[in-house]
Backbone of each chain as ProteinMPNN parsed JSONL, in Angstrom:
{"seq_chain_A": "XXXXXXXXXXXXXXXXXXXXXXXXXXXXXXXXXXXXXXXXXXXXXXXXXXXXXXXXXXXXXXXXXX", "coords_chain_A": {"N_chain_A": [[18.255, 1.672, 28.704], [17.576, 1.655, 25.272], [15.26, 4.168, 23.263], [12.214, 2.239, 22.401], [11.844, 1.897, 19.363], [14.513, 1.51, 18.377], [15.21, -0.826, 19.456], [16.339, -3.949, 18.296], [14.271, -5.531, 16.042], [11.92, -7.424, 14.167], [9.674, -6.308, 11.272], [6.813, -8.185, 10.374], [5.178, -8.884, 7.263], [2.109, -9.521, 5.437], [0.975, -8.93, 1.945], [-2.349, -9.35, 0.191], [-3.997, -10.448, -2.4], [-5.749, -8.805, -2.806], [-5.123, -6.023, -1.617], [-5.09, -6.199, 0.522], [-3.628, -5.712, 4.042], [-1.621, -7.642, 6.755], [0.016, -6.893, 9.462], [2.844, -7.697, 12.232], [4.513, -6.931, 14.8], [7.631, -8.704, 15.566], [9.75, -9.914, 17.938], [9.451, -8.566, 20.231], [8.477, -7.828, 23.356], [5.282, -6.97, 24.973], [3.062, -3.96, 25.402], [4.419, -2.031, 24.636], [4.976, -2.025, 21.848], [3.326, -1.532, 20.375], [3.663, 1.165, 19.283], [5.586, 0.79, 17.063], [4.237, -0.309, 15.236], [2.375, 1.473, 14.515], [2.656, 3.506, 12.388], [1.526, 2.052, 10.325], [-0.877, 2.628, 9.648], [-1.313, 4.72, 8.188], [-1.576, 3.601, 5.531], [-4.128, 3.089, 5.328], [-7.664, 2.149, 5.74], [-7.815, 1.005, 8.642], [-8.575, -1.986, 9.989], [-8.575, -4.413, 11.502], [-7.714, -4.78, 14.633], [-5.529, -6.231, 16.878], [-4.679, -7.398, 19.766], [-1.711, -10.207, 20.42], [-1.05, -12.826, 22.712], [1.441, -12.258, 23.908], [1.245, -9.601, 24.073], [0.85, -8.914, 26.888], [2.38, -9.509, 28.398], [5.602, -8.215, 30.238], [8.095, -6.465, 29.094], [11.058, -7.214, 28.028], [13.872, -6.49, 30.22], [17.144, -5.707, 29.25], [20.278, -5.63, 30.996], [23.055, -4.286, 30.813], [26.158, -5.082, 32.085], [29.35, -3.909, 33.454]], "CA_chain_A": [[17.575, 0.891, 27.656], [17.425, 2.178, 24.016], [14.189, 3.974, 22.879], [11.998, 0.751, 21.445], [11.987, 1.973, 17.651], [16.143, 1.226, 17.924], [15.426, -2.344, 19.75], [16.161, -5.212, 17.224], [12.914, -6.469, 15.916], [11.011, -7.206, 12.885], [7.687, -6.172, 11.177], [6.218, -9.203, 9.632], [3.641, -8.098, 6.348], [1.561, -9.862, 4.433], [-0.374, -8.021, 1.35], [-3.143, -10.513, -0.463], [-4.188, -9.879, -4.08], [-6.659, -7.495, -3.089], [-4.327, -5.126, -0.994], [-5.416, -6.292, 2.284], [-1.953, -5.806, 4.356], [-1.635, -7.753, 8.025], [1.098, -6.504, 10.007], [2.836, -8.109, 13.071], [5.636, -7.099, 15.43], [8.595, -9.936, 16.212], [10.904, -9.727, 18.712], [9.191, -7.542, 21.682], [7.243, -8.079, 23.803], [3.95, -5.89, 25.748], [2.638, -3.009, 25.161], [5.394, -1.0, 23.87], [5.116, -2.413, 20.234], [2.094, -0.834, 19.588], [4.242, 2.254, 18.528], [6.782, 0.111, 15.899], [3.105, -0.183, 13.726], [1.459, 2.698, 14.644], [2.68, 4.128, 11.298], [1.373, 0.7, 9.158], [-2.207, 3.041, 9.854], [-1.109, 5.853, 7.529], [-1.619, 3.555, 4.481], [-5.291, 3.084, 4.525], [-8.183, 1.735, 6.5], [-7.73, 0.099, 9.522], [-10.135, -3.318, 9.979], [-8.645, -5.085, 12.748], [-6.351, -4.52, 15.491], [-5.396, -7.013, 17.533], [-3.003, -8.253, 20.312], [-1.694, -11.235, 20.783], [-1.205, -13.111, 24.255], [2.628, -11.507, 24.269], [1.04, -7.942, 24.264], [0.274, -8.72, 28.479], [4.122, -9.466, 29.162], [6.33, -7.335, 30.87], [8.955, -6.006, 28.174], [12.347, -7.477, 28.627], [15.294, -5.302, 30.239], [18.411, -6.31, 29.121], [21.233, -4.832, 31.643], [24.534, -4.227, 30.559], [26.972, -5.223, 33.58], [30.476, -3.761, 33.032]], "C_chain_A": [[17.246, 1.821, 26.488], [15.975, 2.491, 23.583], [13.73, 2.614, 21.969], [12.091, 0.795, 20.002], [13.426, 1.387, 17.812], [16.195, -0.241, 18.448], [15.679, -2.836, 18.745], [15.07, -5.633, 17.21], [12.57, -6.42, 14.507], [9.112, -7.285, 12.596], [7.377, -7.138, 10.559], [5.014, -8.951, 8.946], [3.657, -9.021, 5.726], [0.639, -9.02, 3.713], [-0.742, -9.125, 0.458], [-3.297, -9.375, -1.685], [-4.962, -8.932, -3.362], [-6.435, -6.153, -2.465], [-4.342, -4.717, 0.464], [-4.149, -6.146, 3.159], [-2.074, -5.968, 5.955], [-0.409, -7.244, 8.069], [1.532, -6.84, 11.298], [3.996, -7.721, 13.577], [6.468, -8.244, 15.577], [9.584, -9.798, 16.724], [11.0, -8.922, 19.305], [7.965, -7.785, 21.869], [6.624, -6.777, 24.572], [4.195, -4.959, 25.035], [3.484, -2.093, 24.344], [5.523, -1.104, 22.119], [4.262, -2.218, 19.832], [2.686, 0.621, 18.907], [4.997, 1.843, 17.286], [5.189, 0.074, 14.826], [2.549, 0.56, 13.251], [1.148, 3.358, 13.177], [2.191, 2.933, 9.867], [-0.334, 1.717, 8.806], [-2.406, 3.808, 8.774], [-1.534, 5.182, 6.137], [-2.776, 2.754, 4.152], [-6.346, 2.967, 5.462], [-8.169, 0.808, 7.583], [-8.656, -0.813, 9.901], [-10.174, -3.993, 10.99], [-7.503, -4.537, 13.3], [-6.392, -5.436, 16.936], [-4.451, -7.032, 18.813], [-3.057, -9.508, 20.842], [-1.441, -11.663, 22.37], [0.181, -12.883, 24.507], [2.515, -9.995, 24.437], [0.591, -7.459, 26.268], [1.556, -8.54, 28.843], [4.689, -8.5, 29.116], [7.374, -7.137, 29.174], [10.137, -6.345, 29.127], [13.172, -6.392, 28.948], [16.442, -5.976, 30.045], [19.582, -5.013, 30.14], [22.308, -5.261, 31.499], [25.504, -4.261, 31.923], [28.634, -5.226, 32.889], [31.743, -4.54, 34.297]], "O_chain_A": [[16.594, 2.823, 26.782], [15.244, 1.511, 23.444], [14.435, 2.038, 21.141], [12.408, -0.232, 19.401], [13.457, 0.412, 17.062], [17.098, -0.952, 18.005], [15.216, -2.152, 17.833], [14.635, -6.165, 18.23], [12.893, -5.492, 13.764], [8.089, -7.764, 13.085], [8.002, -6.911, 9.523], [3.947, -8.797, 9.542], [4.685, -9.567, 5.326], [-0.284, -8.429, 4.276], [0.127, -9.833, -0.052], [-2.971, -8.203, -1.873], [-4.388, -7.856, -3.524], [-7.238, -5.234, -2.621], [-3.988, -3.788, 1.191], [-3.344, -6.87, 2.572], [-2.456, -5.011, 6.629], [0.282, -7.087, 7.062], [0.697, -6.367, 12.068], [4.904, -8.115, 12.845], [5.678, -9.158, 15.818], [10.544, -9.513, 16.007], [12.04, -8.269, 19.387], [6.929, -7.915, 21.217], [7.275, -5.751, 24.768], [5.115, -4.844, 24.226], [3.023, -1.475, 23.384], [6.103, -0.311, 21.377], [4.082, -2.677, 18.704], [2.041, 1.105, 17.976], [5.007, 2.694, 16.396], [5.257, 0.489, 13.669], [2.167, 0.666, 12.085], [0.038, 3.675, 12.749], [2.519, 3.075, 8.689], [-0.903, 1.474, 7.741], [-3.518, 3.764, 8.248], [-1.917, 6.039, 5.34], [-2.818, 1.967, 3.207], [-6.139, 3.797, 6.348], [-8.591, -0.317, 7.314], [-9.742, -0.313, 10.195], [-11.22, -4.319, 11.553], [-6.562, -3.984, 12.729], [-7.193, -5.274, 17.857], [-3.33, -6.557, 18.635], [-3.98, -9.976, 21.509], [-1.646, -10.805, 23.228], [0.42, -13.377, 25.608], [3.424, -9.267, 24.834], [0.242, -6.393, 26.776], [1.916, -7.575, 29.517], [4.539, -7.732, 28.165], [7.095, -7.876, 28.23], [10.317, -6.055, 30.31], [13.282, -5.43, 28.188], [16.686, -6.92, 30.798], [19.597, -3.799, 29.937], [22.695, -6.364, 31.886], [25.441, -3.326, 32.721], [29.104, -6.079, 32.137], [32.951, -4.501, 34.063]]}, "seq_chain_B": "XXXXXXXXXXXXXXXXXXXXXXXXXXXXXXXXXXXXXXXXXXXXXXXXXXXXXXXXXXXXXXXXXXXXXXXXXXXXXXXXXXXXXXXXXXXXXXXXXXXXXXXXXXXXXXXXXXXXXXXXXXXXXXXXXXXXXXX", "coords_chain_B": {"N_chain_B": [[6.234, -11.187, 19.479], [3.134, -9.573, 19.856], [1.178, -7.291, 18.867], [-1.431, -6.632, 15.988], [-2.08, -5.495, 13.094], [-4.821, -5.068, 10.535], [-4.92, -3.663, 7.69], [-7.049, -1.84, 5.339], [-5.893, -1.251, 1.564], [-5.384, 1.941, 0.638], [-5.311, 4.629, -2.174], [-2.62, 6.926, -1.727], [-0.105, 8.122, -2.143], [1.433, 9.567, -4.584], [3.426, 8.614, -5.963], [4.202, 6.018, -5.579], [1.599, 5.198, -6.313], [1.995, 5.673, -8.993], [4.171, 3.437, -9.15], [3.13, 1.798, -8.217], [1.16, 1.416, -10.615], [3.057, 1.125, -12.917], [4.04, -1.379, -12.69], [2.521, -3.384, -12.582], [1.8, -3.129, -15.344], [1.725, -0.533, -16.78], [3.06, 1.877, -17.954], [3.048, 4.386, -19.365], [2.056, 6.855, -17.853], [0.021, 9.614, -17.308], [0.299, 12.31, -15.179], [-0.995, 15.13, -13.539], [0.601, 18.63, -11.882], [-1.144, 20.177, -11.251], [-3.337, 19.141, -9.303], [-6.615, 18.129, -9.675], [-6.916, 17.761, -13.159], [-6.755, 16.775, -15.536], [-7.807, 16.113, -18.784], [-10.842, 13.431, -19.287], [-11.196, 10.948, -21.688], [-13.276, 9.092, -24.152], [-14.156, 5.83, -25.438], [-14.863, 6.894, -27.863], [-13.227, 9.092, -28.579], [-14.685, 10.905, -27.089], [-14.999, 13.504, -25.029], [-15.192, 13.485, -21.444], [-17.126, 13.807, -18.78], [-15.392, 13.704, -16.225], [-12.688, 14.764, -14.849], [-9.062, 14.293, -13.765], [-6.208, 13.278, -11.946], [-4.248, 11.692, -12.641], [-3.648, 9.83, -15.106], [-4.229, 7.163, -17.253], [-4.191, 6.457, -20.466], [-6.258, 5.511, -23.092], [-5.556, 4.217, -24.925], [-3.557, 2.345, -23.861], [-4.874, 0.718, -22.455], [-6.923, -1.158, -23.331], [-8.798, -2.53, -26.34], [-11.248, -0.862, -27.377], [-11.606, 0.554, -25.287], [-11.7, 3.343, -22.677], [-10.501, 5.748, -21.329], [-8.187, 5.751, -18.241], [-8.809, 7.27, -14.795], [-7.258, 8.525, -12.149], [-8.645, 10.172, -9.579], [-7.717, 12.92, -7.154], [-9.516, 13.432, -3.969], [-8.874, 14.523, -2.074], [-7.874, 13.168, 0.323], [-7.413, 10.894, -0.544], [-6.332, 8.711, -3.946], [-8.904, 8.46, -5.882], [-10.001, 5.756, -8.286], [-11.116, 6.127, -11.404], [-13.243, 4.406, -13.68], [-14.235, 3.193, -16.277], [-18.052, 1.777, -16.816], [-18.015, -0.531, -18.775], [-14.712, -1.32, -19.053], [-14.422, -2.273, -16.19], [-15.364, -4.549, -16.6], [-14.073, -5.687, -17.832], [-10.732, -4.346, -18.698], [-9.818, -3.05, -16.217], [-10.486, -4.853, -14.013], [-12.213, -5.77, -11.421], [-9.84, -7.744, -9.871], [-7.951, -6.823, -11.371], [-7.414, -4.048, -9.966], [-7.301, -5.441, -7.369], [-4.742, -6.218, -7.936], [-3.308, -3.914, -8.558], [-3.609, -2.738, -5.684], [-1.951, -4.01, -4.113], [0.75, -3.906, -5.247], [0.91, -1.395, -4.995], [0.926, -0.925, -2.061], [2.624, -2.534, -1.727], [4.684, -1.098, -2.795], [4.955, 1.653, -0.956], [5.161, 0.715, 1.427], [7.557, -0.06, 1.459], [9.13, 2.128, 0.971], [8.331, 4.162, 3.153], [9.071, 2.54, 5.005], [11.838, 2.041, 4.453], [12.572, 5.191, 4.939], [12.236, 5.359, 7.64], [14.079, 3.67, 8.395], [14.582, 0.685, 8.321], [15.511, -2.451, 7.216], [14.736, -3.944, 4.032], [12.935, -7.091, 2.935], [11.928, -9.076, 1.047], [9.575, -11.329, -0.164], [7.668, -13.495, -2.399], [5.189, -15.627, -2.639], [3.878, -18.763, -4.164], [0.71, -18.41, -3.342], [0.149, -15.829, -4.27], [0.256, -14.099, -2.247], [2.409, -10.944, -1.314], [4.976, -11.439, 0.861], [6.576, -9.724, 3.319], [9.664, -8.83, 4.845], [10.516, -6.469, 7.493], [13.539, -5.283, 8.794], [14.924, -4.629, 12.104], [18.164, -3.827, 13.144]], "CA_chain_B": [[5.076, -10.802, 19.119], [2.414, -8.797, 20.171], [0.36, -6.599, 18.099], [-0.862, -7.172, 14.857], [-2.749, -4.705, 12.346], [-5.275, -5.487, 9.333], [-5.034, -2.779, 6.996], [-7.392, -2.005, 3.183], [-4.676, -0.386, 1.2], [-5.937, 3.524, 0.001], [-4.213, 5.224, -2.647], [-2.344, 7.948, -1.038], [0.81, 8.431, -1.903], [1.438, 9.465, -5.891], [4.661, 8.018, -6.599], [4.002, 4.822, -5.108], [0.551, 5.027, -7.042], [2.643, 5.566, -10.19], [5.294, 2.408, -9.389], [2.131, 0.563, -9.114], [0.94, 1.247, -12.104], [4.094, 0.44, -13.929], [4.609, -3.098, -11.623], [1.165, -4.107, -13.503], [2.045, -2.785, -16.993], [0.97, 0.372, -17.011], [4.517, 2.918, -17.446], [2.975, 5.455, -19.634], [1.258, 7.187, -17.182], [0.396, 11.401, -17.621], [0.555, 13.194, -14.476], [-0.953, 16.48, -13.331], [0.835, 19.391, -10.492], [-2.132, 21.141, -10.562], [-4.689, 18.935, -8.803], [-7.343, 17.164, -10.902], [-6.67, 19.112, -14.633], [-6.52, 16.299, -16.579], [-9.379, 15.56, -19.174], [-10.82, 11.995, -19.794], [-12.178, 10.732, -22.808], [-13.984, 7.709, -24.513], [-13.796, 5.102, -26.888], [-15.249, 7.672, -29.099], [-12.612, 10.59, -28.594], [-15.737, 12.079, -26.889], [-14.616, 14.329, -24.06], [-16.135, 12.789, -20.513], [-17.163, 15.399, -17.552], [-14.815, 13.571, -15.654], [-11.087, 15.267, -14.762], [-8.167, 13.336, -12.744], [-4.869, 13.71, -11.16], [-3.199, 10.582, -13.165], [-4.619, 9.039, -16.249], [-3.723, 5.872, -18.208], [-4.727, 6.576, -21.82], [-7.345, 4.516, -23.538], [-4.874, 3.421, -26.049], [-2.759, 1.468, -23.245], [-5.879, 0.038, -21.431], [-7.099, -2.064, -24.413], [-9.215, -2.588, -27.455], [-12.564, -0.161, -27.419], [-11.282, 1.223, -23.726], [-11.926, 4.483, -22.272], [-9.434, 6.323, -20.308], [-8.745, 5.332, -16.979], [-8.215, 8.213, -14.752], [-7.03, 8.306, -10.613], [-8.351, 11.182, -8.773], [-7.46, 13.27, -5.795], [-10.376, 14.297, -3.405], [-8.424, 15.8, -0.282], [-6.99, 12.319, 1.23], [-7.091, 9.365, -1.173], [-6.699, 9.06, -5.001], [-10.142, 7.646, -6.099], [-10.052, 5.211, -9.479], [-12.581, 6.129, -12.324], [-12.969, 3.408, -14.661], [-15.754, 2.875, -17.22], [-18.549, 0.058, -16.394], [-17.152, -0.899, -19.5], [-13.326, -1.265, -18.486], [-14.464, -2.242, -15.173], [-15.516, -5.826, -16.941], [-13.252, -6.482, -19.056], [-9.386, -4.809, -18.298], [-9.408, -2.863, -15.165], [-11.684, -5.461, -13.266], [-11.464, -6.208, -9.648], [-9.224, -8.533, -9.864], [-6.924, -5.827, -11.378], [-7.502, -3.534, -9.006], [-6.683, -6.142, -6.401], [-3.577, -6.088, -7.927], [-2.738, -2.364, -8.511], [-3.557, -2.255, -4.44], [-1.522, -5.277, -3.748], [1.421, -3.307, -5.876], [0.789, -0.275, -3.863], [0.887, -1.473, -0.376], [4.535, -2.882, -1.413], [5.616, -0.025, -2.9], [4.16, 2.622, -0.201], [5.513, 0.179, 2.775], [8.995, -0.227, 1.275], [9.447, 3.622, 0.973], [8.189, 4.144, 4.369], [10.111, 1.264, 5.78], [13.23, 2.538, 4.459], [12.53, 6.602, 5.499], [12.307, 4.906, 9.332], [15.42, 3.128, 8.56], [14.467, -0.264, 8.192], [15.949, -2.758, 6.057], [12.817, -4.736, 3.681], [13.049, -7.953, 2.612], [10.41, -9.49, 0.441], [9.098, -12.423, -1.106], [6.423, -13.457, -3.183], [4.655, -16.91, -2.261], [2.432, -19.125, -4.681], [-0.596, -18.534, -3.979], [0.335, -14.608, -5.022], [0.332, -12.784, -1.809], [3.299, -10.576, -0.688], [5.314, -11.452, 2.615], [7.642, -8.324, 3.619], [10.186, -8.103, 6.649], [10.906, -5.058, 7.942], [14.31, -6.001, 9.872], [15.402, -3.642, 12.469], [18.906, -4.428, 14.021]], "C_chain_B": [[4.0, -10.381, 20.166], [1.077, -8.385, 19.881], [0.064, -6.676, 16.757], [-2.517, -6.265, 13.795], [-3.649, -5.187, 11.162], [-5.838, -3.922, 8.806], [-5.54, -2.767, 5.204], [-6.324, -0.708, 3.042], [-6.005, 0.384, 0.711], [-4.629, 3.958, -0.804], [-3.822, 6.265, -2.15], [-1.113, 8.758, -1.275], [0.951, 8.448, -3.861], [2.65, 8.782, -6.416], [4.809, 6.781, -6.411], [2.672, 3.974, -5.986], [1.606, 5.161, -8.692], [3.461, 4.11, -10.085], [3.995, 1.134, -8.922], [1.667, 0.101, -10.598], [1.95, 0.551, -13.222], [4.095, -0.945, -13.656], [2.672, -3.949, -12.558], [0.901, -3.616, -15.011], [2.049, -1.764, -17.292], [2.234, 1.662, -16.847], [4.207, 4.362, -18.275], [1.918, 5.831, -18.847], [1.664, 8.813, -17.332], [-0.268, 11.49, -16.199], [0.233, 14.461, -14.185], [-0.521, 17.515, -12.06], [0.095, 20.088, -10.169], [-3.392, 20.523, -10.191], [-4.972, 17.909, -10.215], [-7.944, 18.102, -12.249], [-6.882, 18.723, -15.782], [-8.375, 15.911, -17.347], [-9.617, 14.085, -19.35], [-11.27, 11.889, -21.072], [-11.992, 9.553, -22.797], [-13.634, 7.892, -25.431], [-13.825, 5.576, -27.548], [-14.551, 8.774, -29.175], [-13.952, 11.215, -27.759], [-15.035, 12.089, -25.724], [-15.753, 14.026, -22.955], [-16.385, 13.676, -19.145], [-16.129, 15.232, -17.088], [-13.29, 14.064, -15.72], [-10.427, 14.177, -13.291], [-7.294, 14.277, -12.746], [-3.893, 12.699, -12.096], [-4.182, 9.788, -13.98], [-3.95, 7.862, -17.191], [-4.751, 6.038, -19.826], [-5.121, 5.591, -22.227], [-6.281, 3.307, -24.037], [-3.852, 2.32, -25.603], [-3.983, 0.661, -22.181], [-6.773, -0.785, -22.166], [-8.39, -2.097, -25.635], [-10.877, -1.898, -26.693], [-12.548, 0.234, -25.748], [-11.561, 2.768, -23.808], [-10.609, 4.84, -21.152], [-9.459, 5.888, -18.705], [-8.14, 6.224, -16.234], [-7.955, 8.228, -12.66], [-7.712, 9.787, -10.42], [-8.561, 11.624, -7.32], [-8.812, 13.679, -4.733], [-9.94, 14.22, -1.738], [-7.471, 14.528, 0.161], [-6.553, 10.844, 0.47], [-6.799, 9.942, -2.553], [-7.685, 7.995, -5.759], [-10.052, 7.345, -7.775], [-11.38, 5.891, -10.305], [-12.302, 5.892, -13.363], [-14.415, 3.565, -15.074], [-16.706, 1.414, -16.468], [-18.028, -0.687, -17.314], [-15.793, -2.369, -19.009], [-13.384, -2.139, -16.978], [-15.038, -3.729, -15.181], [-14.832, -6.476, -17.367], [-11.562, -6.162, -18.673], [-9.438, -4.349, -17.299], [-10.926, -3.194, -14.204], [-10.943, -5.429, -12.177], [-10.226, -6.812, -9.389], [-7.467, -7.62, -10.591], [-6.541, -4.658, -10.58], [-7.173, -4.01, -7.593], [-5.098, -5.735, -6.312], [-2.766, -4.623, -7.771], [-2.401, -2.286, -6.351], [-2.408, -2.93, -3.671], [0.031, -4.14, -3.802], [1.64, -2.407, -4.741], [1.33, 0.152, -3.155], [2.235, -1.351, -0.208], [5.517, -1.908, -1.501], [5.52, 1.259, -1.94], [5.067, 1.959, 0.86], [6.768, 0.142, 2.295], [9.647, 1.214, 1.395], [9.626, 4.117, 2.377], [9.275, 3.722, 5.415], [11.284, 1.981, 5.834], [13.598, 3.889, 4.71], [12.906, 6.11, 7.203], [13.802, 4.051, 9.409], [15.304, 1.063, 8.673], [14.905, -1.004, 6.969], [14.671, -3.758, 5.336], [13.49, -5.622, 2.836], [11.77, -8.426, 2.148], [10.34, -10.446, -0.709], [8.133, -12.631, -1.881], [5.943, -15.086, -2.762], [3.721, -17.38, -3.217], [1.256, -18.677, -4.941], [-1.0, -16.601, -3.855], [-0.215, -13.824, -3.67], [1.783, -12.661, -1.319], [3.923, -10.706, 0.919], [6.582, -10.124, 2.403], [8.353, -8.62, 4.96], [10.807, -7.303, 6.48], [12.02, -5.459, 9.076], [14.709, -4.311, 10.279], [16.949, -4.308, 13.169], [19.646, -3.787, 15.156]], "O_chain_B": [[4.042, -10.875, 21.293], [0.055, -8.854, 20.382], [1.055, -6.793, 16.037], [-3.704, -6.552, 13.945], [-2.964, -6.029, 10.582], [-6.757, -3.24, 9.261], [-4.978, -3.263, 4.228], [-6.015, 0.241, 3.763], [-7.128, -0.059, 0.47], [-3.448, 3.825, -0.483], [-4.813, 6.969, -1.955], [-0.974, 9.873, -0.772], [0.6, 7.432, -4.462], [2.574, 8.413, -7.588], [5.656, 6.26, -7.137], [2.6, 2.777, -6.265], [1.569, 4.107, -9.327], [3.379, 3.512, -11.158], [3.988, -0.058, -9.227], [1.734, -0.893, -11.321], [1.688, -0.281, -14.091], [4.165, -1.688, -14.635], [2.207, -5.05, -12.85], [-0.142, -3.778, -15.644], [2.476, -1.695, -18.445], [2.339, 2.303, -15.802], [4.88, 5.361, -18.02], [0.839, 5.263, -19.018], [2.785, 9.312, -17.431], [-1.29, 10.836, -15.99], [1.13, 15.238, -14.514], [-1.245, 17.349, -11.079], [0.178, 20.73, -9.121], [-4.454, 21.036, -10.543], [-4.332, 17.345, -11.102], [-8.94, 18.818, -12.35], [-7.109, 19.389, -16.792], [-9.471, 15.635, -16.859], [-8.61, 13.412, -19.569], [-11.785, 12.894, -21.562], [-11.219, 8.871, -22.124], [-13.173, 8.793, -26.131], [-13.003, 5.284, -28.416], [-15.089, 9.659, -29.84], [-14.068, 12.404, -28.056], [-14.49, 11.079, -25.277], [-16.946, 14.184, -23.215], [-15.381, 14.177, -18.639], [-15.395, 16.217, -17.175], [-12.665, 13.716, -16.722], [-10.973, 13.617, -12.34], [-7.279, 15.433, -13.169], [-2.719, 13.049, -12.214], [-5.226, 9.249, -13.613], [-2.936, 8.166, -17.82], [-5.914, 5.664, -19.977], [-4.527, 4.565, -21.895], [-6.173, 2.115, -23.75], [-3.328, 1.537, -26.396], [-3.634, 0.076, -21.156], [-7.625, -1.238, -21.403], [-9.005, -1.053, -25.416], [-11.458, -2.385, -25.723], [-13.591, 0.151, -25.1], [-11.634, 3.353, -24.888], [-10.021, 4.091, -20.373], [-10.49, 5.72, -18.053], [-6.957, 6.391, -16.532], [-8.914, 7.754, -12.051], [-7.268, 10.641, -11.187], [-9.256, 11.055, -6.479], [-9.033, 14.844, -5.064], [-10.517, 13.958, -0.682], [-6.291, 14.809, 0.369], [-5.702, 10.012, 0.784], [-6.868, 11.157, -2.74], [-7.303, 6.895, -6.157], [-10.028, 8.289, -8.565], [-12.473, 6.094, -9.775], [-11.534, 6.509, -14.1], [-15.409, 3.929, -14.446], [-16.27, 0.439, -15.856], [-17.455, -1.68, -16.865], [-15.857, -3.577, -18.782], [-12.329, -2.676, -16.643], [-15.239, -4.268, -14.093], [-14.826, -7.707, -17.376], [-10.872, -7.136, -18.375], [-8.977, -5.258, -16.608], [-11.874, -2.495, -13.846], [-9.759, -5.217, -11.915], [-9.521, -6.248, -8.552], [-6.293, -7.847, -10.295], [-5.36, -4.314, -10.542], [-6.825, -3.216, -6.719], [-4.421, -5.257, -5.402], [-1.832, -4.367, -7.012], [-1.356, -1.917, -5.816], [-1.965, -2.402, -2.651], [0.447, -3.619, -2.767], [2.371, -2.606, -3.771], [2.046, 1.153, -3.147], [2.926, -0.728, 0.599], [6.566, -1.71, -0.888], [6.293, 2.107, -2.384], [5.895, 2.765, 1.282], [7.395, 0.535, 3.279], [10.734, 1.314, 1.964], [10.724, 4.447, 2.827], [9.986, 4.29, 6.243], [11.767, 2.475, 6.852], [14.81, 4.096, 4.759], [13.858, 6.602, 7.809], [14.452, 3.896, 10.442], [16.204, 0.415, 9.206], [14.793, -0.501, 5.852], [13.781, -4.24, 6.038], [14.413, -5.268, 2.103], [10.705, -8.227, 2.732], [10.861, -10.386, -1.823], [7.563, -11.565, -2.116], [6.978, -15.721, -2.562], [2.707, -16.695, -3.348], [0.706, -18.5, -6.028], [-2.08, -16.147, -3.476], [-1.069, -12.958, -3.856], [2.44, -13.64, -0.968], [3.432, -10.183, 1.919], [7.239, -9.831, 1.404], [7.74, -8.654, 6.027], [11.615, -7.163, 5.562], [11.623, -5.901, 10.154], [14.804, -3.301, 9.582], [16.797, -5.38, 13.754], [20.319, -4.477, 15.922]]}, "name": "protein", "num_of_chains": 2, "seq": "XXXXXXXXXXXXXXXXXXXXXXXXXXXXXXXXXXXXXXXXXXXXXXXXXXXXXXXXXXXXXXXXXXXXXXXXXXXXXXXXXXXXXXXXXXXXXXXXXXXXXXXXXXXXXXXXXXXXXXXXXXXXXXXXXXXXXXXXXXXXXXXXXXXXXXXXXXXXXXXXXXXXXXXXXXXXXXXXXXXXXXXXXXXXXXXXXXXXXXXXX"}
């Protein structure tokens, strides 16, 4: 299985007029997608941090069968 | 989905703080490599204690304005606007925007150093949506 940064997924951002900026993983699930944002931290104060009710689930394995 | 961040944008990054500035009007912008060097001054030509890192000259910040000047202290770059200025052109509400600006330009840079491709819209009621596609 491919470190998770190289999975397929996207970051989903919103920034409001006042430069508030949410940020959401899509397309992985549990725990492991707390590293794909990690770096959203670097660009200011952090206010909330959340997870949603896909951050409990197992992380899919996809197995390649030749 | 998963995890999901709420981040206040900080200025941090100078080149990103510059392509804000321009993205809200502002393209003559002076620049210093040595830290905070630059002088400010007022409406009156009078010379103001205050020194920056990045200054927007009076004369582009509008009628009886004072200099508006960014500076560095170790981790951010902290605005200093007149009370003035701070009513009339670089109000909150501009400052919203500069951060707004920012964010996009700071996260698109980023984005695309990690290898991500960024896609981005603008919506009505004027905030930024971004995807960060990985494939």
């Amino acid at each position: 299985m491919p470190p998770i940064a190289n999975q397929p997924h996207e970051i989903h951002i919103e920034i409001d007029a006042t430069g508030k900026i949410v940020g959401e993983v899509k397309g992985i699930e549990g725990p492991s997608c707390e590293t794909l944002t990690a770096w959203l931290d670097s660009l200011g104060e952090v206010t909330e941090h959340k997870h949603t009710k896909d951050f409990d689930k197992k992380a899919k394995i996809q197995v390649n069968r030749r | 989905m998963s995890a999901y961040r709420v981040i206040k944008s900080e200025f941090k990054n100078l080149e990103s703080l510059k392509a804000a500035l321009k993205s809200i009007g502002y393209s003559d912008i002076v620049t210093s490599s040595t830290g905070n060097s630059i002088s400010m001054y007022g409406y009156h030509n009078d010379l103001r204690p205050e020194k920056c890192a990045v200054l927007v000259d009076r004369k582009y910040v509008g009628q009886a304005s004072n200099d508006v000047g960014f500076a560095w202290n170790g981790s951010t770059y902290e605005a200093i606007i007149s009370d003035h200025d701070s009513r009339w052109t670089f109000t909150p509400e501009v400052i919203g925007k500069l951060k707004q600006q920012y964010a996009f330009h700071e996260l698109s840079r980023q984005a695309r150093q990690k290898g991500y491709t960024v896609q981005q819209e603008a919506t009505p009621q004027g905030t930024i949506r971004m995807k960060l596609v990985r494939r």
